[in-house]
C-alpha positions as CSV (number, residue, x, y, z in Angstrom):
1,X,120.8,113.8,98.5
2,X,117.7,112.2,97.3
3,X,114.3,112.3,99.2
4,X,112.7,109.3,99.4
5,X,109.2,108.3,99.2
6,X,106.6,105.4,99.5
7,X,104.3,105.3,96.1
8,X,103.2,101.4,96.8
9,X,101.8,99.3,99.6
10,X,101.0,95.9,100.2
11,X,100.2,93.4,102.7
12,X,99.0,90.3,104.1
13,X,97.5,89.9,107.6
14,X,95.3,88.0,109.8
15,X,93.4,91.1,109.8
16,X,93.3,91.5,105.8
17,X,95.1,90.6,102.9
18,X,94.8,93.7,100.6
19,X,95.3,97.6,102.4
20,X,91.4,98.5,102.2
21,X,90.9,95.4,104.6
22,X,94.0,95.9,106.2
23,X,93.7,99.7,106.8
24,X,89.7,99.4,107.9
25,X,89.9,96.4,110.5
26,X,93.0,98.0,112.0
27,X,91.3,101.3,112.8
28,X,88.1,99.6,113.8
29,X,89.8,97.8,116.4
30,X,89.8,94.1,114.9
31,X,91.5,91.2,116.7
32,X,92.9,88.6,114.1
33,X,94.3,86.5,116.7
34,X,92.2,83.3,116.8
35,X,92.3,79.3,117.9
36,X,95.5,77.5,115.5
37,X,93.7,74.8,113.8
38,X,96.4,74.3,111.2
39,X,98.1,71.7,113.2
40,X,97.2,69.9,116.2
41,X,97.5,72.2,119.7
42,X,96.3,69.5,122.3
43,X,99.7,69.2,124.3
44,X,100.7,73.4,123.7
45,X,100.4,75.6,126.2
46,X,99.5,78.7,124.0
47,X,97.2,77.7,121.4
48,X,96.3,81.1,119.7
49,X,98.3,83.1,116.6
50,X,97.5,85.3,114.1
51,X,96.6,83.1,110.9
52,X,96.4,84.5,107.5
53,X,93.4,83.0,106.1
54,X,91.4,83.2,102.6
55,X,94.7,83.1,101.2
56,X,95.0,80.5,97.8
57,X,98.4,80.8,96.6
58,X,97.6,78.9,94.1
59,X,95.5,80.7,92.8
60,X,97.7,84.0,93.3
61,X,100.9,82.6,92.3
62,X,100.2,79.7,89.8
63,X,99.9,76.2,91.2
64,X,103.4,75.3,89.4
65,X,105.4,78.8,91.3
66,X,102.7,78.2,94.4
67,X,104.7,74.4,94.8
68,X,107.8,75.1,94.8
69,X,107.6,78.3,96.8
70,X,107.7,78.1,100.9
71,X,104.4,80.0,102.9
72,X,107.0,82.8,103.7
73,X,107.8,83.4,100.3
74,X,104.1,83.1,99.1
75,X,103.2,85.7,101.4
76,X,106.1,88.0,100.5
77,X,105.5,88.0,96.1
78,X,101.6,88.5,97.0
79,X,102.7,91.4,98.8
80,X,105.1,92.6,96.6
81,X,102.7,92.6,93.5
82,X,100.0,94.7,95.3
83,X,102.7,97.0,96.0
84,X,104.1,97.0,92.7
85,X,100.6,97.2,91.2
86,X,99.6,99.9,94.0
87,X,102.3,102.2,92.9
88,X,101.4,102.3,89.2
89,X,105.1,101.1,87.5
90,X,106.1,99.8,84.3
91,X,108.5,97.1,83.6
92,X,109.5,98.4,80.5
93,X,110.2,101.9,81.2
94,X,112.4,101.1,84.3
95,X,116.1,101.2,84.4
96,X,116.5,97.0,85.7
97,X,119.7,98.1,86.9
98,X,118.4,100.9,89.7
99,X,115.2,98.5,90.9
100,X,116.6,97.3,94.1
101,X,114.7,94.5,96.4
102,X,115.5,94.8,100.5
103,X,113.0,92.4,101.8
104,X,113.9,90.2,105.1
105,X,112.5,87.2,107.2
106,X,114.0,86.3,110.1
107,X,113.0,82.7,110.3
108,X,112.7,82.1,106.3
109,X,111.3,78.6,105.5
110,X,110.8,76.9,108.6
111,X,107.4,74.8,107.5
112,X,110.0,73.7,104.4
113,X,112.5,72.5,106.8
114,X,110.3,70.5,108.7
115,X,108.5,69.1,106.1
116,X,111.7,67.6,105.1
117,X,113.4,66.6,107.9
118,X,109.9,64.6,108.8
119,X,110.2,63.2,105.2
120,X,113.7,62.1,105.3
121,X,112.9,60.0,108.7
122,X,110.0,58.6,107.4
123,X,110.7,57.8,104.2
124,X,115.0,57.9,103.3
125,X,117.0,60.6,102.3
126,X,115.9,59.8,98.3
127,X,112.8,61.3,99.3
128,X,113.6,64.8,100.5
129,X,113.3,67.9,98.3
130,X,116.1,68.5,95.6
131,X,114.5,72.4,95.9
132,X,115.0,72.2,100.3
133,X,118.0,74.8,100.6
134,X,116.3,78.1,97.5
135,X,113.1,77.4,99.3
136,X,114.3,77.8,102.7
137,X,116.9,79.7,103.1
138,X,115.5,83.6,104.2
139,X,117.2,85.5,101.2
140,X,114.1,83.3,98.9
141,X,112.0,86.3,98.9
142,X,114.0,88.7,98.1
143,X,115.6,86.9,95.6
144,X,111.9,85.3,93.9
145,X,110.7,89.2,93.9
146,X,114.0,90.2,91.9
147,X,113.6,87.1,89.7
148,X,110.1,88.1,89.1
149,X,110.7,91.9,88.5
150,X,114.1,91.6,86.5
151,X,115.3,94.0,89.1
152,X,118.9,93.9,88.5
153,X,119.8,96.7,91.5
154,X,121.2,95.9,95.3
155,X,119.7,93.3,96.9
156,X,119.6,92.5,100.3
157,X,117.9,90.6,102.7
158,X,118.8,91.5,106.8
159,X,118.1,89.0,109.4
160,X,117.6,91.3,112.7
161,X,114.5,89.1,114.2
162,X,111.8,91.3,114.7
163,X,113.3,94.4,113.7
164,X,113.7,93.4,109.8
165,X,111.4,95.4,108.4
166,X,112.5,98.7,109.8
167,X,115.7,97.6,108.9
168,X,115.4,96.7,105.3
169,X,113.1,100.3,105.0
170,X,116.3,101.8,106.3
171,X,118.3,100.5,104.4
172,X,116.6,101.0,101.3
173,X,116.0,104.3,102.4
174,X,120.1,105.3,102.5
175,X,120.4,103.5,98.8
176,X,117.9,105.5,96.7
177,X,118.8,108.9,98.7
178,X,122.5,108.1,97.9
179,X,121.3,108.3,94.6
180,X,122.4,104.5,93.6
181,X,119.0,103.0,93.0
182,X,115.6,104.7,91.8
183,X,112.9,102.4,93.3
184,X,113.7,99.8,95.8
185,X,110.7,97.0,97.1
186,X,111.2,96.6,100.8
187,X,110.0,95.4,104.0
188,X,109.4,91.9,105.6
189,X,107.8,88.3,105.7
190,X,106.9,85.4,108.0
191,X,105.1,82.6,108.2
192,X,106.5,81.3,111.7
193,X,103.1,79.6,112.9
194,X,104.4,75.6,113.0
195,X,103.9,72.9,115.4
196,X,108.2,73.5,116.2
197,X,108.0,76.9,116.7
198,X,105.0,77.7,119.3
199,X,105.9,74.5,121.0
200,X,109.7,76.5,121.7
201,X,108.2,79.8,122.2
202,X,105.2,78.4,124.4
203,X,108.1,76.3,126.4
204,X,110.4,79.8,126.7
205,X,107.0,81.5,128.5
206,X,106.9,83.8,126.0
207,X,103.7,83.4,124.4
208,X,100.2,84.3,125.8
209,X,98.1,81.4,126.9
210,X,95.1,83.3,126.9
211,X,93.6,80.0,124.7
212,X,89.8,80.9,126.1
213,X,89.8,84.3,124.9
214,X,92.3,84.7,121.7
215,X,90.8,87.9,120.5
216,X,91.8,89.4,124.4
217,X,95.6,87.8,124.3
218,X,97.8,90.1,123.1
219,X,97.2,93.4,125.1
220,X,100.3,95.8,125.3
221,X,100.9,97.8,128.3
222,X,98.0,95.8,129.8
223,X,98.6,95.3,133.7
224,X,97.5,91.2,132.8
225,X,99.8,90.9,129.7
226,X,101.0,87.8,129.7
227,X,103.6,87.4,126.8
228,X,102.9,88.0,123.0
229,X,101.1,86.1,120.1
230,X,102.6,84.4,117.2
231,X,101.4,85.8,113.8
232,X,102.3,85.5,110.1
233,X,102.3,87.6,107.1
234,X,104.2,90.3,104.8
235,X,104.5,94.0,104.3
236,X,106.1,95.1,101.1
237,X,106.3,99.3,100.3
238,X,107.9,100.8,97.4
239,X,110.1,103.4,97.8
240,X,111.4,105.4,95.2
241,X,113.2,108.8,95.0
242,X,111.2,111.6,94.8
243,X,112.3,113.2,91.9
244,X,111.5,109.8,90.5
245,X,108.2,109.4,92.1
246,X,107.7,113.1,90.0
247,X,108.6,112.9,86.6
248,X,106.2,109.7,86.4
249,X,103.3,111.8,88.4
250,X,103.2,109.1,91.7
251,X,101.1,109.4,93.9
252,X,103.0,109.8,97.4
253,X,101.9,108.1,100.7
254,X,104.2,109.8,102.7
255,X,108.0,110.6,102.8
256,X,111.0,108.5,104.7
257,X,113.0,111.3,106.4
258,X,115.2,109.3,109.0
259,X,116.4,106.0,110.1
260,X,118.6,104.7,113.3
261,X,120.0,101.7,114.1
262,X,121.6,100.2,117.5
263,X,122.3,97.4,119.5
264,X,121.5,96.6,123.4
265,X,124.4,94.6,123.4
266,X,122.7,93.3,126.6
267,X,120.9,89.8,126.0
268,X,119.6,87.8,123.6
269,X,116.1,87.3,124.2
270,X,115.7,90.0,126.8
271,X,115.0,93.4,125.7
272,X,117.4,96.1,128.0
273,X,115.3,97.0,130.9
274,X,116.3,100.7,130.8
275,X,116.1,100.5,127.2
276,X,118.9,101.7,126.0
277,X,119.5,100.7,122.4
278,X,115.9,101.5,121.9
279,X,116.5,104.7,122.9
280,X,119.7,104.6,121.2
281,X,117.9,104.0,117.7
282,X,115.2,106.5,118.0
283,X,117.4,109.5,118.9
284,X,120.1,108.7,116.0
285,X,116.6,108.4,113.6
286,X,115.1,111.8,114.8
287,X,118.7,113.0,113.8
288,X,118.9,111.8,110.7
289,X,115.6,112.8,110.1
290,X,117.1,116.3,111.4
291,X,114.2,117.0,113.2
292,X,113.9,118.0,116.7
293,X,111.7,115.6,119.4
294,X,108.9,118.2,119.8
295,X,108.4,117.9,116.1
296,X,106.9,114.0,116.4
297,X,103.1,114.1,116.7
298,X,103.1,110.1,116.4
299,X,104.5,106.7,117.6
300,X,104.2,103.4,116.1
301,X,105.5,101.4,119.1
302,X,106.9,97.6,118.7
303,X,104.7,97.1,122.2
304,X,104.7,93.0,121.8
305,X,102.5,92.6,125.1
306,X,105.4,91.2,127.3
307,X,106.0,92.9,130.9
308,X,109.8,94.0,130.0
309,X,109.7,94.8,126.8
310,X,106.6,97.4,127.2
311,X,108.4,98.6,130.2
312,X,111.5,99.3,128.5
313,X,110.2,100.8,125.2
314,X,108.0,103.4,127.2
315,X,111.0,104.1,129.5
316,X,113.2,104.5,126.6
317,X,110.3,107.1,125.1
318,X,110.5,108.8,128.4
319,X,114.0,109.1,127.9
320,X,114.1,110.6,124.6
321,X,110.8,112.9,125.4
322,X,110.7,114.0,128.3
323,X,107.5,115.5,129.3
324,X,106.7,115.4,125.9
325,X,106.0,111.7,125.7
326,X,102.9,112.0,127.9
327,X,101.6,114.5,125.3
328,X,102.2,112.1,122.0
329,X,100.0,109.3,121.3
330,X,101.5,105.8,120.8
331,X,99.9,103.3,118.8
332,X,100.1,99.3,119.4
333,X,99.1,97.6,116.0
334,X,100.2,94.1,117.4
335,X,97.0,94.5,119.6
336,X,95.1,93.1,116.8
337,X,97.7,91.7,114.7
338,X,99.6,90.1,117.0
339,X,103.6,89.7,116.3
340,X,104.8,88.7,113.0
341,X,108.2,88.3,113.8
342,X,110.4,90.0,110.3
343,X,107.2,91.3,108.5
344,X,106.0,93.2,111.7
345,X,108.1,96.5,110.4
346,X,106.9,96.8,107.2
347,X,103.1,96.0,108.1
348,X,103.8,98.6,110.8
349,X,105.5,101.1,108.6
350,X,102.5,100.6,105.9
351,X,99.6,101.4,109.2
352,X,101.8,104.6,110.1
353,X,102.1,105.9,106.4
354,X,98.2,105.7,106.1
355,X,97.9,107.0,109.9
356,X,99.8,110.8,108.5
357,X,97.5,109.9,105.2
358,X,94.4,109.8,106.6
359,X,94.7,111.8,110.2
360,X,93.6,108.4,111.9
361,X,95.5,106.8,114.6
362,X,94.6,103.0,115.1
363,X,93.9,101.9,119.0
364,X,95.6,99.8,121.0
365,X,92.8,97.3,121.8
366,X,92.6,95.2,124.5
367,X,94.2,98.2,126.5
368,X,91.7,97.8,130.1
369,X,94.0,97.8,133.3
370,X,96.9,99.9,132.3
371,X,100.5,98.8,133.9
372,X,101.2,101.4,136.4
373,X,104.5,101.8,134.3
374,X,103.3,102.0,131.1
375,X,101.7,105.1,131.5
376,X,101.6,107.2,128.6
377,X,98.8,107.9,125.5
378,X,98.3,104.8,123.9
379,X,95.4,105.6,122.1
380,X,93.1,103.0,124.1
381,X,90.4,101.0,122.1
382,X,89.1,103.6,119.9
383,X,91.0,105.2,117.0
384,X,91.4,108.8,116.8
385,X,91.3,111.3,114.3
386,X,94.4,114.0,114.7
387,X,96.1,116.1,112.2
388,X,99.7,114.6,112.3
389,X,102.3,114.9,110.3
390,X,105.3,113.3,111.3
391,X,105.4,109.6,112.9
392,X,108.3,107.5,114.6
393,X,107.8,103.6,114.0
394,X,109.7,101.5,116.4
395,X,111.2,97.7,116.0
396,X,113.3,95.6,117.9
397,X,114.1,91.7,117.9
398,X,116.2,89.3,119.6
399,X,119.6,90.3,119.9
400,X,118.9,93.1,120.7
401,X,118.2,94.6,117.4
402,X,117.3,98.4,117.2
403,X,115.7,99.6,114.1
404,X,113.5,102.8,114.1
405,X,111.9,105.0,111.1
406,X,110.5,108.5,110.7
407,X,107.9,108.8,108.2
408,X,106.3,111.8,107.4
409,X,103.3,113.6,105.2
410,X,103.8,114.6,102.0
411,X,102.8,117.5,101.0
């Protein structure tokens, strides 16, 4: 079988649109959770979310491509051309037909949608966009990126809610080691933040009204965590084979060794509270990975600052660690860049490849009276430098979708 390994990454974030940003505000501790003040917020109850701002797509994408493209999709090519450009390939010495895109949103075009449906009230149903359905529908990413990059290979966009990122890394991870495919863009995209959409999650409870204090709001394993923040964004990695990666002299972030899948099969909003298929997911990764537990010096935890789900993921660590788990730090990116939804994964996976890079483990800000039952390491407020070399990122969405990685250095 193939090894696979990551020779490209990019992103976009409220905390940094480029991975110097990215990478430097995360392990400084930045909050890019701020006041929304893209649409009107007078009547919400949580008025906060993680915005991507400085962002021109026109001037990214070309105002003609910019137009006819939804934010989601924006987000994703911007991503997907750092990446691309990050990992030094070449068009014309690439088989097209082994260039694979697995790149996911959950919600896909949902400013699109509404755009329209406002437009076809308003103003008839001559008025609404002939370009509605390719600009909404969640496969548009994937499907622009292998438009744009002629790649010809497997193509596949998941939809499991917040877990798409780990899941399309997975995925990608089983083609090029099945020797199929020789490079393969994935990861995830969102751009979620709409008047719809924090007036239904606000109205479920589930989002932090924290509104006074935005940078404070999303606090994971916090004793006053009171539900998550709404965020935006993409994180695209390249993946290639190693012997691939090789024969062109790549340089190598790190190396996928292991992905698991599962299901709660328990609710579908509610995460299990024994946290089962989380549980479920890591152990089938670490045994794919064929690793043993004591071997993980790092975890990348999904942590979206709501009670259960904290609960259950660090239960579902206990589970799998034993004693162990108090010795391993856990990192909480969502901290600072709050939740964004079907790009959380691949952001996350892109912070835990530079984390066994670099021997720096971001903090989980905002971390000041710890839940009595959340009581592991989670690296509280400042980063920390530690020699690691092998990481476990966690991601779960609604559903109960299970999707966890194992990363490690390369050496």
């Amino acid at each position: 079988m193939e090894r696979v390994v990551i020779t490209g990454m990019g992103v976009v974030s409220p905390i940094g649109n480029n991975l110097k940003t990215f990478w430097n505000n995360l392990i400084n501790g930045k909050s890019g959770i701020s006041l929304i003040d893209t649409f009107d917020i007078t009547n919400h109850k949580s008025k906060i979310a993680g915005i991507i701002r400085d962002f021109d797509a026109n001037e990214i994408l070309g105002k003609k491509e910019a137009r006819r493209l939804d934010r989601f999709s924006q987000f994703a090519l911007a991503a997907a051309e750092q990446a691309w450009t990050d990992a030094k390939l070449d068009l014309d010495s690439i088989d097209s037909e082994r260039l694979g895109v697995y790149v996911g949103s959950g919600i896909g075009g949902i400013e699109t949608l509404i755009e329209n449906i406002d437009t076809l009230r308003q103003k008839g149903p001559r008025r609404v966009s002939p370009v509605l359905v390719p600009a909404m529908i969640s496969n548009a990413a994937a499907a622009q990126i292998s438009i744009k990059w002629n790649a010809m290979g497997p193509s596949m966009s998941p939809v499991s809610a917040c877990a798409i990122g780990n899941t399309a890394i997975g995925e990608a991870f089983r083609l090029i080691r099945s020797g199929e495919v020789d490079v393969v863009f994935a990861g995830g995209t969102e751009a979620p933040v709409t008047d719809l959409s924090v007036a239904s999650f606000g109205n479920a409870t589930a989002l932090s009204t924290r509104n006074n204090d935005p940078t404070k709001a999303s606090r994971p394993f916090d004793n006053k965590r009171d539900g998550f923040v709404m965020s935006e964004g993409a994180g695209i990695l390249i993946l290639e084979s190693l012997s691939y990666a090789l024969r062109r002299e790549a340089k190598i972030y790190a190396e996928v060794i292991g992905y698991g899948a599962s299901s709660d099969a328990h609710h579908m909003v509610a995460t299990h509270p024994e946290g089962k298929g989380a549980h479920l997911a890591m152990r089938l990764a670490l045994k794919n990975a064929n690793i043993a537990p004591e071997e993980v010096d790092v975890i990348s935890a999904h942590a979206t600052s709501t009670q259960v789900g904290d609960r259950s993921e660090t239960i579902a660590i206990k589970q799998l660690f034993g004693k162990q788990a108090y010795q391993i730090p856990v990192t909480a990116n969502k901290s600072m860049i709050g939740h964004m939804f079907g790009a959380a994964g691949g952001v996350e996976a892109i912070a835990l490849a530079m984390s066994l890079k670099e021997g720096i483990i971001p903090p989980t800000i905002n971390l000041e009276n710890p839940d009595p039952l959340c009581d592991l390491d989670y690296v509280p407020s400042i980063a920390r430098q530690l020699n690691i070399n092998t990481g476990l990122s966690n991601s779960f969405g609604f559903g109960g979708h299970n999707a966890a990685i194992v990363l490690r250095k390369y050496e």
